[in-house]
C-alpha positions, 0 to 999 in steps of 0.5 A: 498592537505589536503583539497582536501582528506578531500573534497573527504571522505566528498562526499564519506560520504555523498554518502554513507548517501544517499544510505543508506537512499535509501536502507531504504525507500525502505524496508519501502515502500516494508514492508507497501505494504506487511502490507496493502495487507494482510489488504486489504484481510482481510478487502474484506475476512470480507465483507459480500455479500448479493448476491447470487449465481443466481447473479453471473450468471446474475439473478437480485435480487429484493433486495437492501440494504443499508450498516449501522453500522460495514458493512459500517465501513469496506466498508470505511476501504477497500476502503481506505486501497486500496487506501493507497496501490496503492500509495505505489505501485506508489512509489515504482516503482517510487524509482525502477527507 
């Protein structure tokens, strides 16, 4: 009878193991969405735009420039920063449900 009390603790134990490891992936996954959206912003706040307001309302501009140095730099740094956050995003949909 002993064994069976002692087996019973043990799966209680070890359900409670897993719940909490869950719990904790959770708040680590919601705390990395929450740290790279505010870097997400900020690296599209810091981008610098060469177009002007005519090309927003559909005039073409003659001019076209490479991205170098810094610009470039944090063009890769957006784009991978974005990337980052929808795997996150996909993973914690997945551990919703």
């Amino acid at each position: 009878m002993a064994s069976i009390s002692s087996l019973g603790s043990l799966l209680t134990l070890q359900s409670e193991i897993h719940l909490q490891r869950e719990a904790f992936l959770e708040t680590f996954v919601e705390s990395m969405q929450v740290i790279l959206a505010v870097t997400l912003i900020g690296g599209v706040l810091l981008q610098s735009s060469n177009a002007s307001m005519g090309g927003a309302f559909g005039q073409s501009d003659s001019f076209h420039s490479t991205r170098r140095g810094l610009d470039r730099l944090l063009f890769n740094f957006t784009i991978s920063i974005s990337i980052l956050f929808f795997l996150f995003s996909v993973v914690a949909v997945k551990l919703s449900g």
